[in-house]
N, C-alpha and C positions, 0 to 999 in steps of 0.2 A: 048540560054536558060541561065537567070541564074543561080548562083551557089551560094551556102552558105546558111548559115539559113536567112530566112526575120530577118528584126527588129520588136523587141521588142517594146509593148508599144508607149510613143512620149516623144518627145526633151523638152526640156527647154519652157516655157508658153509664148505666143507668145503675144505683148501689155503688155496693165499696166497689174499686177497682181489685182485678185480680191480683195476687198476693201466690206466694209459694212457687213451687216446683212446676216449671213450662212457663212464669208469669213471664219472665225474661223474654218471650217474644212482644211483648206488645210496646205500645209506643206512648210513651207518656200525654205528646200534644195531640195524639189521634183519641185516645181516649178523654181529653178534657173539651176538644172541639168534636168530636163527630169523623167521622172516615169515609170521604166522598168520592173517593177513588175506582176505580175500574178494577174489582178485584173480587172472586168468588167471596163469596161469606165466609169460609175458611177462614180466611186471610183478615177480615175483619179486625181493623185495628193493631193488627200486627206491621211491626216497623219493615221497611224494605228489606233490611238487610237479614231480618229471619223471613220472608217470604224466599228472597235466594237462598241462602241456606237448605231451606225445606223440599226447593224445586231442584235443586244440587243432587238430592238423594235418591231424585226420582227419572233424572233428565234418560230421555231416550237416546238412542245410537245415532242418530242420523245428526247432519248439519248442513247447511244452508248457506249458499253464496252466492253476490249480487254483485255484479260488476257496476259501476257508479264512474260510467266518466261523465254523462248527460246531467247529473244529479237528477234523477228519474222520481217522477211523484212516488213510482210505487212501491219503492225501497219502503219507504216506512210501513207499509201495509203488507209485505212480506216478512219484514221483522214481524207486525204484531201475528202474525198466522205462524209463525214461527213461534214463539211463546203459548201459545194457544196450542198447540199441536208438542208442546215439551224438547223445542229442538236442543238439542248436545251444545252447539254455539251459533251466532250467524257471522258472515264473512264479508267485508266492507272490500272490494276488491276497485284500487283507483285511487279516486280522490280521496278523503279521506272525511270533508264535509258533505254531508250527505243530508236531505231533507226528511224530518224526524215526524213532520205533522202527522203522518197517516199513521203512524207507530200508535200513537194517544198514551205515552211514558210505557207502553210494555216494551223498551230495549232497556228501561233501570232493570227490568227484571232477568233478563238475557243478559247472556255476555257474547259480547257483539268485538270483533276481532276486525283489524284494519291490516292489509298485505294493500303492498305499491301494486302488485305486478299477478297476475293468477300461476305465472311460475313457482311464486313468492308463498302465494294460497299452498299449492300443488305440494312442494317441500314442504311446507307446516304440516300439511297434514301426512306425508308420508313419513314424518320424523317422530308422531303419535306413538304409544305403545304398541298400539294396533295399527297400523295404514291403515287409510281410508281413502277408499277408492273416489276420483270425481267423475261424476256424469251433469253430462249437458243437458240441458232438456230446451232443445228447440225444432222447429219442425224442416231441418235442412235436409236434403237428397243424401239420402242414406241410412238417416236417423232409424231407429229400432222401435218396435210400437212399444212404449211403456205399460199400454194395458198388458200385454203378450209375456213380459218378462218378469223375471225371477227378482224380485228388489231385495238387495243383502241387507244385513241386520246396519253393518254398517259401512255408509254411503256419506256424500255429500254431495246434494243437487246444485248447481252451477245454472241461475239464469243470465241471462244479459237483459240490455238496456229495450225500454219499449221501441217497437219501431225494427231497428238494425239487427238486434236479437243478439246472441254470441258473437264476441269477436273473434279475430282469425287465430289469434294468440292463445283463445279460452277454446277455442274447436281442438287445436294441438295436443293441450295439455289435459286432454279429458280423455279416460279409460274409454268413452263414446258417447254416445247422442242419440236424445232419445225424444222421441215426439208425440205429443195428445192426440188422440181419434178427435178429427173433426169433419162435422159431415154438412157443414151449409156452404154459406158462398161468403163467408172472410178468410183473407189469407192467416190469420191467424188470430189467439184472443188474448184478451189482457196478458200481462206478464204478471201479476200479481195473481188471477187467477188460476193462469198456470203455476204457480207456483204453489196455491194453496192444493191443486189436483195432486202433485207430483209428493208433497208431503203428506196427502191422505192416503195414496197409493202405499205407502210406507206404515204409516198405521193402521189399516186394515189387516197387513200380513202379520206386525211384528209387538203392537201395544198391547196390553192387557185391557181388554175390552169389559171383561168380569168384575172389576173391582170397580166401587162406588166413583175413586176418584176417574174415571172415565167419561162421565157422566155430570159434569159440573154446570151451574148456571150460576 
């Protein structure tokens, strides 16, 4: 059997390098070293800033807000579920340093937005061409079942911090609140996995499910 982790990605571009019309996305030192980044095949050797570009033209309706005053492990790992799921932008709500590890660099790919205050959030977005409504998604007395409900094209879901969950200021300014069916005996589950339900919940009703890029590994 072997042993060790597989490798990463692939080597250095094998033949001429591409040349002509579309070559302009690729990356010069990606193509002479190898490309061992975290990035469908697509993407393959193409430089960052034409993979944004590309994810520009595609990005879905929705957007993503994490309140950050704990500086919470699972902000990063909400960002990277957010990339992965095409969100519109994600929203650094608080401090403004925030712990990137769980991310593993998909926030270069995002555009990730910093507001002091979720008032702060709340005006940004309502200042959009479109409004965009915020919903809370935590499981306080009152909350709405999210399985139950109608999810609009365009939203943005508002977690809090693990543990305390929304604060009193992010309950205020939310259109409302809305909570995951849970049926054992924890008062609640990760905030990161909530978050990754409450942005599937959103692409099941609203992504193109038909086309290839759906379906990426």
């Amino acid at each position: 059997m072997p042993h060790g982790r597989p490798e990463v990605g692939v080597g250095p571009w094998e033949g001429p390098w591409p040349s002509g019309p579309g070559s302009e996305v690729y990356d010069a030192a990606l193509l002479a070293d190898g490309d061992r980044r975290n990035v469908v095949d697509r993407y393959r050797y193409w430089s960052l800033e034409a993979i944004r570009a590309d994810l520009d033209t595609r990005r879905h309706g929705f957007h993503v807000a994490i309140e950050n005053w704990q500086h919470d492990f699972n902000i990063g790992t909400i960002v990277r579920t957010a990339n992965a799921f095409l969100a519109a932008e994600v929203h650094i709500v608080g401090e403004r340093r925030w712990n990137r590890r769980g991310a593993m660099v998909t926030d270069r790919y995002q555009h990730v937005r910093h507001h002091p205050t979720v008032a702060d959030l709340a005006a940004y977005l309502d200042g959009l061409d479109v409004p965009v409504p915020l919903w809370g998604i935590d499981n306080l007395p009152g909350s709405r079942h999210l399985e139950t409900m109608e999810v609009p094209r365009r939203l943005c879901f508002l977690f809090g911090q693990e543990g305390p969950g929304l604060s009193d200021s992010a309950r205020e300014s939310c259109a409302g609140t809305f909570s995951i069916a849970q049926f054992g005996s924890t008062r609640s589950i990760n905030a990161s996995a909530a978050a990754a339900i409450a942005m599937h919940a959103w692409v099941r009703v609203h992504a193109d499910l038909g086309g290839g890029d759906a379906w990426r590994g």
